[in-house]
Backbone as CSV, one residue per row, in Angstrom:
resi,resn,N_x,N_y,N_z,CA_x,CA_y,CA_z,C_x,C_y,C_z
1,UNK,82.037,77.891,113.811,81.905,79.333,113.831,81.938,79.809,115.282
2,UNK,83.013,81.075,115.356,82.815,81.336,116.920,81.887,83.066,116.592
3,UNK,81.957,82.807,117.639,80.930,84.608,118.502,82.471,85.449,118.705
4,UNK,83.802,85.378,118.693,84.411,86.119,118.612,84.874,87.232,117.629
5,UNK,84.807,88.592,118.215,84.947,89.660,116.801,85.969,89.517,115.934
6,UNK,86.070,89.828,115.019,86.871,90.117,113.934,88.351,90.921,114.783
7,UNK,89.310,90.411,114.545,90.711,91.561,115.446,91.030,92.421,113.959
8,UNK,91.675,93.569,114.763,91.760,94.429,114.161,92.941,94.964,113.390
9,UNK,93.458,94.993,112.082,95.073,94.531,111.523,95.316,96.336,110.620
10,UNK,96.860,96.511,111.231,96.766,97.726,110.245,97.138,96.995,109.004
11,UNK,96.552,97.992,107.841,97.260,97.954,106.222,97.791,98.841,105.571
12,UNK,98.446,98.652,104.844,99.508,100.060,104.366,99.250,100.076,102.956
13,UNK,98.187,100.673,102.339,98.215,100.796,100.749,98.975,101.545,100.581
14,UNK,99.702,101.307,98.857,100.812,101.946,98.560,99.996,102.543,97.432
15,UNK,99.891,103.651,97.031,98.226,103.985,95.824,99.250,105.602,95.823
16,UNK,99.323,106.004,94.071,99.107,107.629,94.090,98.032,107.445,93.483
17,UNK,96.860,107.086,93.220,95.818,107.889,92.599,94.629,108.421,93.679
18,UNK,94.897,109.842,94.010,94.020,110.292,94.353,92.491,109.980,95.204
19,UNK,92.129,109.322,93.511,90.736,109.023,93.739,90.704,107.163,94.571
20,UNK,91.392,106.534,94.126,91.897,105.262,95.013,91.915,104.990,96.231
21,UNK,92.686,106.410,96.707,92.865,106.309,97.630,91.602,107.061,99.102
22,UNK,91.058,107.797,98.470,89.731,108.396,98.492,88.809,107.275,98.742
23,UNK,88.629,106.200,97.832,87.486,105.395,97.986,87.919,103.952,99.137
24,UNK,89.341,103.965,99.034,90.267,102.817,99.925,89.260,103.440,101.672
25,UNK,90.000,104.918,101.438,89.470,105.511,102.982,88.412,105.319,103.276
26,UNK,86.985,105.699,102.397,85.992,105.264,102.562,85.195,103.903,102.977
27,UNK,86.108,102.886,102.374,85.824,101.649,102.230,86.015,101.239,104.168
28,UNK,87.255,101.700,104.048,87.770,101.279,105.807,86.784,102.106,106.569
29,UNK,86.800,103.786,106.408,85.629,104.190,107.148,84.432,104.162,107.686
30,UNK,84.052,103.545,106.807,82.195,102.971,106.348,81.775,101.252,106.865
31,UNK,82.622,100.738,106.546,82.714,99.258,106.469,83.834,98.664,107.450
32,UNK,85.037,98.887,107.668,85.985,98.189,107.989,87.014,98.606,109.262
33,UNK,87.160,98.254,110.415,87.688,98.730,112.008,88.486,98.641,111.346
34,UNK,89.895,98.426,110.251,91.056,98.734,110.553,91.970,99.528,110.448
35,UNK,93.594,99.718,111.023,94.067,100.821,110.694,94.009,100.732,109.171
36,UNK,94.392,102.064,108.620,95.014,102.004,107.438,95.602,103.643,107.241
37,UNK,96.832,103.383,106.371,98.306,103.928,106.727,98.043,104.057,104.857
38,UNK,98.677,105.411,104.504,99.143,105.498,103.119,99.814,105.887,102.889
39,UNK,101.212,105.884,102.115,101.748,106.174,101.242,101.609,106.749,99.587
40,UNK,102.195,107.329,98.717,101.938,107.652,97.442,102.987,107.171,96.828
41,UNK,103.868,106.721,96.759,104.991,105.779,96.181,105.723,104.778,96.805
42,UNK,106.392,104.292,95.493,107.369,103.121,96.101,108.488,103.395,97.385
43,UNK,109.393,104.788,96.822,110.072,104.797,97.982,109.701,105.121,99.312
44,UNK,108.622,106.030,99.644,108.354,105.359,100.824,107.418,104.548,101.169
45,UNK,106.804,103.565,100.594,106.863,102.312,101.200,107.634,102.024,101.737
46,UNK,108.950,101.843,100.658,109.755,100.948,101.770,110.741,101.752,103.010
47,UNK,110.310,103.124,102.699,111.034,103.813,104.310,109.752,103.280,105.463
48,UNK,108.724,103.220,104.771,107.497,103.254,106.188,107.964,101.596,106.281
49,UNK,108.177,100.951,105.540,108.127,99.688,105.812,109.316,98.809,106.801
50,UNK,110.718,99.861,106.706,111.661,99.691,107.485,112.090,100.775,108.162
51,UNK,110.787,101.775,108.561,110.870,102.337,109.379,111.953,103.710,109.714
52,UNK,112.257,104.092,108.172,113.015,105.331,108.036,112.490,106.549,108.233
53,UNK,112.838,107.632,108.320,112.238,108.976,108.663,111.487,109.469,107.454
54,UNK,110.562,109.968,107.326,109.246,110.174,108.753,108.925,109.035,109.651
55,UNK,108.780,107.946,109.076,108.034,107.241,109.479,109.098,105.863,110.620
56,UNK,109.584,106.419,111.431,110.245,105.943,112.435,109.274,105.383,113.524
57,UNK,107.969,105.851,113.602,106.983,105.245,114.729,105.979,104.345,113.805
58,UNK,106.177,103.597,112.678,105.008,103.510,111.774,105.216,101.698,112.179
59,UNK,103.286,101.535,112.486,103.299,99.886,112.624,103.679,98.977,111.591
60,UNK,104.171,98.270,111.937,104.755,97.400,111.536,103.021,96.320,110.290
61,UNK,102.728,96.763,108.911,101.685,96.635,108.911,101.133,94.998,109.027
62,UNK,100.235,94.671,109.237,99.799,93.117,108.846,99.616,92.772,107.073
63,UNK,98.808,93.381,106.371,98.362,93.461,105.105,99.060,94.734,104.550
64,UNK,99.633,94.952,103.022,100.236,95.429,102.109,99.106,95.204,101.008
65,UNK,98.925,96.572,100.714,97.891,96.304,99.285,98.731,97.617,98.479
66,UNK,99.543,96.882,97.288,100.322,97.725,96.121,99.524,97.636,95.411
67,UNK,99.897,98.858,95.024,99.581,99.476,93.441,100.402,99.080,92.844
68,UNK,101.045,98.787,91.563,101.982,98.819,90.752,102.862,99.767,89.432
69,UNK,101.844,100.359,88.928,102.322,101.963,88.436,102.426,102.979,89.392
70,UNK,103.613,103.031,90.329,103.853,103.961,91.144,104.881,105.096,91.027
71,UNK,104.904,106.079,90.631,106.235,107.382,90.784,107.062,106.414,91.728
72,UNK,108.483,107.229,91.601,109.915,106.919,92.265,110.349,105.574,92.406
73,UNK,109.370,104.279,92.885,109.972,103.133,92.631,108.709,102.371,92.354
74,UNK,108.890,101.354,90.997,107.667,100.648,90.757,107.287,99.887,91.851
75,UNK,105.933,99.391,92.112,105.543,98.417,92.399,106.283,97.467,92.603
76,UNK,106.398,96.689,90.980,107.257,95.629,91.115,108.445,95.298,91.934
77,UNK,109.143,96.922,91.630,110.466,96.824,92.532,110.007,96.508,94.240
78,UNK,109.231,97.325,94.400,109.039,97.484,95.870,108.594,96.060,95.970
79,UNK,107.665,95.525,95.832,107.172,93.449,96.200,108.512,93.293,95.945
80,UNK,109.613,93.060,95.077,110.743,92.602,95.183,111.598,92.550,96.541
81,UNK,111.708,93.764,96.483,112.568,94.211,97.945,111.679,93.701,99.318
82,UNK,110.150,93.821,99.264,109.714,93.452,100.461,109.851,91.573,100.486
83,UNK,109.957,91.003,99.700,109.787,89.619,99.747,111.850,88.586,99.771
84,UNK,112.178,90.060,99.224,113.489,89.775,99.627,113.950,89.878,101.214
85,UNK,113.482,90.606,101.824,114.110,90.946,103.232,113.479,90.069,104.123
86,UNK,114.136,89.778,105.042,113.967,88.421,106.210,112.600,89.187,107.032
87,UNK,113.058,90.687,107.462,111.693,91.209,108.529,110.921,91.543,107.745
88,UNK,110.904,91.653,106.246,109.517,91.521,105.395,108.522,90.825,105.264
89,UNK,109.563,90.167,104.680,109.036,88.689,103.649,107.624,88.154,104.264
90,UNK,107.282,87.981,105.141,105.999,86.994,105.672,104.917,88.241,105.823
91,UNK,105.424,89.055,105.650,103.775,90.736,105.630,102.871,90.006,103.949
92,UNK,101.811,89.576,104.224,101.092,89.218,103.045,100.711,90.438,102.138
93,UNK,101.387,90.548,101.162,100.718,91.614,99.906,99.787,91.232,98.766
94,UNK,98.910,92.105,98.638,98.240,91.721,97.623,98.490,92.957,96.191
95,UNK,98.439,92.862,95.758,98.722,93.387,94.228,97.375,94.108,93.666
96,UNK,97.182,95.462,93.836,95.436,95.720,93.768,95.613,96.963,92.773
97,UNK,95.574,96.738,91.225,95.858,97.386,90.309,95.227,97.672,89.205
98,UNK,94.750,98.619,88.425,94.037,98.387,87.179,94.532,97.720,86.540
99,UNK,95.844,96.803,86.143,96.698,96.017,85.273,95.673,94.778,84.784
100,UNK,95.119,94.657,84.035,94.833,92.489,83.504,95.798,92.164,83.074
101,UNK,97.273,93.185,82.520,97.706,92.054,81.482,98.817,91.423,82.603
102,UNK,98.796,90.061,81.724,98.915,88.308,82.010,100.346,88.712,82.473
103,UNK,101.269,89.478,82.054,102.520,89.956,82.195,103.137,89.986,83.827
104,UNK,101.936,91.166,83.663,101.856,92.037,85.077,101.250,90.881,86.432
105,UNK,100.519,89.865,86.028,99.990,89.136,86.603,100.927,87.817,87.270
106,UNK,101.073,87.420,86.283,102.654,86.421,86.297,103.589,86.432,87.031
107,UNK,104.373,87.833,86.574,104.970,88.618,87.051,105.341,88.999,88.673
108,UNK,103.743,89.557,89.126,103.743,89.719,90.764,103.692,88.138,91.739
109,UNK,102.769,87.122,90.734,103.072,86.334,91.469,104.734,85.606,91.404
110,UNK,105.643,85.776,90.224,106.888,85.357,90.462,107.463,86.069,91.679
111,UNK,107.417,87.165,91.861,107.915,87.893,92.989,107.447,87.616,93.949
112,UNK,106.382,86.539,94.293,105.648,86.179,95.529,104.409,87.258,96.311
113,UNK,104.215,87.500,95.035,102.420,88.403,95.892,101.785,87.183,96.108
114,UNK,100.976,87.933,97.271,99.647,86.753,97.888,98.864,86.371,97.380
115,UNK,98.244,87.779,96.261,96.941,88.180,95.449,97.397,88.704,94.797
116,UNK,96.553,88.733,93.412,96.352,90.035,92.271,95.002,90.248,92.236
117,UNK,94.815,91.109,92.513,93.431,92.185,92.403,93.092,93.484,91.689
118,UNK,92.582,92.921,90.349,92.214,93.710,89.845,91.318,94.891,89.914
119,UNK,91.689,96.283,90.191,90.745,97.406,90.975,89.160,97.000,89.550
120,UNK,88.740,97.088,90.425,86.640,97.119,89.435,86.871,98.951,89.202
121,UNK,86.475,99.277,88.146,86.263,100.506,87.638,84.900,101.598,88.323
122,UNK,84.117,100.410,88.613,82.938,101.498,89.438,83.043,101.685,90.586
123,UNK,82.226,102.449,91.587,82.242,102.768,93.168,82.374,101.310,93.553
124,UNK,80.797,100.888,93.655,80.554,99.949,94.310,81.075,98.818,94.296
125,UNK,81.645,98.099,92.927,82.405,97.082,92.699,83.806,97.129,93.754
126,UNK,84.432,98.502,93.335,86.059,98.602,94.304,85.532,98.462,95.674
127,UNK,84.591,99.348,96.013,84.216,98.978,97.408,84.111,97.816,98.460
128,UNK,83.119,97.093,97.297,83.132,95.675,97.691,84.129,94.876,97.795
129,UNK,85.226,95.162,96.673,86.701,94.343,96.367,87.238,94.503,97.617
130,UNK,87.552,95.672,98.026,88.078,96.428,99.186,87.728,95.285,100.908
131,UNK,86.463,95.417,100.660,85.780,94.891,102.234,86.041,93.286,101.822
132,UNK,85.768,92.786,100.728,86.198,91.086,100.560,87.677,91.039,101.233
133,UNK,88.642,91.826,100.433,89.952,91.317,100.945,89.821,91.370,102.250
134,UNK,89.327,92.342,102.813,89.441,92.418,104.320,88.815,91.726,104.963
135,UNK,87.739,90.919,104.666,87.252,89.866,105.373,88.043,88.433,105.292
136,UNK,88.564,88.708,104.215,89.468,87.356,103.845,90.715,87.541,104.783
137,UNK,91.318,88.467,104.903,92.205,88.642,105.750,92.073,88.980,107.267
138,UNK,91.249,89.568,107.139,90.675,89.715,108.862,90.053,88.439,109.807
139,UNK,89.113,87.748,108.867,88.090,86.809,109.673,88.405,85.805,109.392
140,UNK,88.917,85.308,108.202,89.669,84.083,107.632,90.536,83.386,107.761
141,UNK,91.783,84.301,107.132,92.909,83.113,107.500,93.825,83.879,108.681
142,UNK,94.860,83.168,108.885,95.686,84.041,110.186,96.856,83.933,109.823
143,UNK,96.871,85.202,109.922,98.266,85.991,110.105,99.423,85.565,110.369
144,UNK,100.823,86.036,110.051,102.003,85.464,110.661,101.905,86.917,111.827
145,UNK,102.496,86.285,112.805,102.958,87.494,114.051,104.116,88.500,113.663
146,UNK,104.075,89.642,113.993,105.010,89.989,113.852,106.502,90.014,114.980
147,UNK,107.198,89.545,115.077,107.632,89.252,116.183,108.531,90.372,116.440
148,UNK,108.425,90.953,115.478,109.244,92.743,116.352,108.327,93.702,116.958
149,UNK,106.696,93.411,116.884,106.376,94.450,117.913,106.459,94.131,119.543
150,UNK,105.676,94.764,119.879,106.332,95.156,121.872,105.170,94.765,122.028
């Protein structure tokens, strides 16, 4: 165990629900130094993700946490396309959805999600879900670099 802090990683949830995204903010606010970047659908994800307009200055994120019932392009599609592309592919996503069924589960991991994470229905449960991943990803394991930032 070292005495060194936790570094600090942006994440880009891809979430339209409102209230999701409400308690996501909170979670980082309250609990968690890192950036975090949102979107409300699939298609722009993947403009923020390859950096199309608006989002021409947008970091390059470390962590991806999809939703999967998303307006304009599913979920699914979008993990597809991000795990297809060479400057994607190594951004770790996790899959953070009200979905259990086995389908949907299967499914994201055929497409190569990191995780499936099932959202907990109460405050405190998502909350907690929220700050686990981020300790798991923050303090835990390490990252691929991104080798296109400056």
């Amino acid at each position: 165990m070292t005495d060194q802090q936790p570094r600090t990683i942006n994440v880009l949830l891809v979430e339209d629900d409102p209230g999701d995204v409400l308690m996501t903010r909170e979670a980082f606010e309250e609990n968690l130094h890192n950036r975090l970047d949102v979107v409300t659908d699939g298609a722009a994800a993947l403009d923020y993700l390859r950096r199309a307009q608006p989002y021409a200055d947008a970091p390059r994120p470390d962590l991806i946490l999809l939703d999967l019932n998303l307006p304009r392009r599913d979920g699914r599609e979008v993990l597809q396309e991000i795990k297809a592309d060479p400057d994607l592919r190594h951004i770790p996503v996790i899959v953070l959805t009200t979905s259990k069924a086995q389908e949907d589960v299967l499914r994201s991991y055929q497409l190569h999600a990191n995780a499936y994470v099932t959202k907990p229905v109460d405050f405190d449960g998502f909350i907690e879900a929220i700050k686990q991943i981020d300790h798991f990803f923050v303090s835990v394991v390490q990252l691929p670099p991104d080798v296109r930032r400056n």
